[in-house]
N, CA and C atoms as a LAMMPS dump frame, in Angstrom:
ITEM: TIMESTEP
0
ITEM: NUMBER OF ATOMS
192
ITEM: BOX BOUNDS ff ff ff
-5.0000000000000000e+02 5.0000000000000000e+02
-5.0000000000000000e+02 5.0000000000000000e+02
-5.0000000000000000e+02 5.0000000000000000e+02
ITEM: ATOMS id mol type element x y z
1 1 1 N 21.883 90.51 -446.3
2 1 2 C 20.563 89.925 -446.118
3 1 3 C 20.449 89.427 -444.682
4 2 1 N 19.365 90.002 -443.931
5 2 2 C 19.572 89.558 -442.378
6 2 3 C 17.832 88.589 -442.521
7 3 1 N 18.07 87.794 -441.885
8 3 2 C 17.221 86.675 -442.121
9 3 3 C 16.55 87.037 -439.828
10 4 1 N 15.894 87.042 -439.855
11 4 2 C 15.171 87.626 -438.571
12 4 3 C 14.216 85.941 -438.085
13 5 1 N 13.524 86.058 -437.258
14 5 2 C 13.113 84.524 -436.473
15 5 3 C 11.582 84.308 -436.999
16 6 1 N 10.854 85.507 -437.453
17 6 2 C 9.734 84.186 -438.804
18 6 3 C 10.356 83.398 -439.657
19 7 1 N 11.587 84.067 -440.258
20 7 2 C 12.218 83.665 -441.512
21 7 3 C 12.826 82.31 -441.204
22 8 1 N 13.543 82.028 -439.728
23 8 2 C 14.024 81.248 -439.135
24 8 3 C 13.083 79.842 -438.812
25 9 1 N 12.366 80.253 -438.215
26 9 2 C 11.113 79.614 -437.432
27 9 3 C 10.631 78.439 -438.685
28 10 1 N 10.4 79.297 -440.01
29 10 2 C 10.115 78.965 -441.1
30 10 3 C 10.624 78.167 -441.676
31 11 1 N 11.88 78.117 -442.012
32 11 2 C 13.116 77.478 -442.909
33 11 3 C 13.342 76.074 -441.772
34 12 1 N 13.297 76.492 -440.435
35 12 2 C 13.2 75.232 -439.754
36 12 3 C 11.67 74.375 -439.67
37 13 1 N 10.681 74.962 -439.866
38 13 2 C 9.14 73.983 -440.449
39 13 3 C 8.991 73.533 -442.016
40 14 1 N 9.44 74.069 -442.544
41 14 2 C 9.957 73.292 -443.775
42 14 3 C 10.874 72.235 -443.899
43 15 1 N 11.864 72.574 -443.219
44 15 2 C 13.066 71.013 -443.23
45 15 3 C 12.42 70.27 -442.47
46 16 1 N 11.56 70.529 -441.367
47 16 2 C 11.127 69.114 -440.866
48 16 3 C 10.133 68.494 -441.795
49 17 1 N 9.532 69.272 -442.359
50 17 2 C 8.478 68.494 -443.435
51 17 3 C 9.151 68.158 -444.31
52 18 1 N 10.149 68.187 -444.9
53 18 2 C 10.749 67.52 -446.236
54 18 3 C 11.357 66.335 -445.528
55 19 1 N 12.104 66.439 -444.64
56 19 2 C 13.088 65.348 -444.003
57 19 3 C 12.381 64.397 -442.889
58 20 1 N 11.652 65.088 -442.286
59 20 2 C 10.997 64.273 -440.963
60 20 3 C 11.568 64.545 -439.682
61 21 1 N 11.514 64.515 -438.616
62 21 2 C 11.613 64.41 -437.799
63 21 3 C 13.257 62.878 -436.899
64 22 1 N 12.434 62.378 -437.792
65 22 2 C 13.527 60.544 -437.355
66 22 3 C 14.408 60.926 -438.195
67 23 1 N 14.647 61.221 -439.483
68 23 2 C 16.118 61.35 -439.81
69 23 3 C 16.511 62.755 -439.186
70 24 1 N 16.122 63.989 -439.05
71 24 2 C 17.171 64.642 -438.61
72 24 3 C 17.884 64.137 -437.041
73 25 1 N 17.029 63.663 -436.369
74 25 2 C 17.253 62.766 -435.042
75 25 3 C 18.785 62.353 -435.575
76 26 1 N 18.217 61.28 -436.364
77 26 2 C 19.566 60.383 -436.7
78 26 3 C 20.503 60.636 -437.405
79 27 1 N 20.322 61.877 -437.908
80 27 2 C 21.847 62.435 -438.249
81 27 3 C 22.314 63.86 -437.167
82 28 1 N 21.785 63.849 -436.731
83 28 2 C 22.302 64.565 -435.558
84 28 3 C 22.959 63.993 -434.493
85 29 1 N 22.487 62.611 -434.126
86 29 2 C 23.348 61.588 -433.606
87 29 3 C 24.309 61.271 -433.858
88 30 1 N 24.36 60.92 -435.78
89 30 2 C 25.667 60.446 -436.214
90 30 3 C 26.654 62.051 -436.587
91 31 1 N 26.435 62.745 -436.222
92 31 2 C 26.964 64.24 -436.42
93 31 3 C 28.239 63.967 -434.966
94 32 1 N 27.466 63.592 -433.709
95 32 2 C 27.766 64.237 -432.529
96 32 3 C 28.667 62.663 -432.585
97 33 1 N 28.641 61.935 -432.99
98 33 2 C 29.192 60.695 -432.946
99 33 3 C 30.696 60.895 -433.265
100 34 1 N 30.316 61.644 -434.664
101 34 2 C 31.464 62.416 -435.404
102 34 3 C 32.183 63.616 -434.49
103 35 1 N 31.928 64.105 -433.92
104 35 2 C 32.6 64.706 -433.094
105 35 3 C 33.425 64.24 -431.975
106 36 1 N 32.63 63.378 -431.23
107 36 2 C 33.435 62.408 -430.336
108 36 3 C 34.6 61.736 -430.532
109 37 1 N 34.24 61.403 -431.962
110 37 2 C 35.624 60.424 -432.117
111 37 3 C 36.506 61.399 -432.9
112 38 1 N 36.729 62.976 -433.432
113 38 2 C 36.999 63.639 -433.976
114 38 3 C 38.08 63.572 -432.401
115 39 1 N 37.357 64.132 -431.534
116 39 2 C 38.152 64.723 -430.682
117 39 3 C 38.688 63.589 -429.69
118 40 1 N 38.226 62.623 -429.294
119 40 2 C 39.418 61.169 -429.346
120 40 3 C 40.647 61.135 -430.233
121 41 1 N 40.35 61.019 -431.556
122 41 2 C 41.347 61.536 -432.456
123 41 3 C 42.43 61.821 -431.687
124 42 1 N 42.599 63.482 -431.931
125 42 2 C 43.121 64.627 -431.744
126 42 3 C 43.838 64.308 -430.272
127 43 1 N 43.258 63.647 -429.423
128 43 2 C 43.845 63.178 -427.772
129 43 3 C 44.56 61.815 -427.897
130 44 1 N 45.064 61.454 -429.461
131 44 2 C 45.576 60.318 -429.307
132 44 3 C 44.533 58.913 -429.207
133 45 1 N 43.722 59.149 -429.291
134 45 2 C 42.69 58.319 -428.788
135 45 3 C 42.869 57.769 -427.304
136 46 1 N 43.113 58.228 -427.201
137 46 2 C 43.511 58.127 -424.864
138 46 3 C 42.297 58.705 -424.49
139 47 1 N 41.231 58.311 -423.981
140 47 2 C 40.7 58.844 -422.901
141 47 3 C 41.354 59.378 -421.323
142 48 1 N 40.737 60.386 -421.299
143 48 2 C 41.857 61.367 -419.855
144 48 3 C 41.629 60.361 -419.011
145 49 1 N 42.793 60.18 -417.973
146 49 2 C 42.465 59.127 -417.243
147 49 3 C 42.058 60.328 -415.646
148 50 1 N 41.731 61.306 -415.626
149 50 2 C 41.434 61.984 -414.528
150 50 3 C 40.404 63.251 -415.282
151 51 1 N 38.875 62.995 -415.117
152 51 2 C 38.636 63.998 -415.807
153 51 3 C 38.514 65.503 -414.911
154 52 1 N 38.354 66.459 -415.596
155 52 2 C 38.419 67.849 -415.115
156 52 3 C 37.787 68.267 -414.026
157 53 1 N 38.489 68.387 -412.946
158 53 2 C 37.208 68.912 -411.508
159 53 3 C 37.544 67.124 -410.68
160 54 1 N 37.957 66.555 -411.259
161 54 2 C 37.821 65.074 -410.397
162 54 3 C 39.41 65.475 -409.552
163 55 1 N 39.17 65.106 -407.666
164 55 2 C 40.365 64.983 -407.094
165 55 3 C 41.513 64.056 -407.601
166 56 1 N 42.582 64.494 -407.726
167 56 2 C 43.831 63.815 -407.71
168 56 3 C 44.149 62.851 -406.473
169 57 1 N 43.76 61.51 -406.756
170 57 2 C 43.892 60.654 -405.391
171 57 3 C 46.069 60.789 -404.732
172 58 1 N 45.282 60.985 -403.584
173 58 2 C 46.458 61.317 -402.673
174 58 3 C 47.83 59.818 -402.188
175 59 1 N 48.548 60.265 -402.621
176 59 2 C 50.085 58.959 -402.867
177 59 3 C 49.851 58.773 -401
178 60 1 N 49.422 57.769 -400.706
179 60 2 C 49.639 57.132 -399.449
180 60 3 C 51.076 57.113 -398.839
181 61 1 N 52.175 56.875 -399.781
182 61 2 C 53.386 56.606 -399.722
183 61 3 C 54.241 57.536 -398.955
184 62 1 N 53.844 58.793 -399.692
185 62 2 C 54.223 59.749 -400.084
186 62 3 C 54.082 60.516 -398.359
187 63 1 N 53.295 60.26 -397.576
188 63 2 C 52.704 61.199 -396.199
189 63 3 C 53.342 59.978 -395.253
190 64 1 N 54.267 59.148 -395.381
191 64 2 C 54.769 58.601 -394.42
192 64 3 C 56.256 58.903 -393.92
């Protein structure tokens, strides 16, 4: 069964009329909330202390 983008379009104007607008908001929030701390989790709950693309500050010490 291939479901095509009226069918789509559709099934998504219906859930907003049954549910509203403000709750899917707010569980889409608490969804992504759930993810965040899913993947905190998983890292130990450590936030990286250098994130990705950020320079590695240079050991002063180290060039003398």
């Amino acid at each position: 069964m291939n479901i095509g983008w009226p069918e789509a379009i559709l099934f998504i104007v219906i859930i907003l009329l049954v549910f509203g607008v403000d709750r899917i908001s707010r569980v889409a929030g608490e969804m992504g909330k759930g993810v965040k701390a899913f993947k905190e989790g998983l890292n130990g709950g450590e936030k990286p202390t250098n994130p990705e693309g950020a320079e590695e500050p240079k050991d002063k010490t180290a060039e003398k």
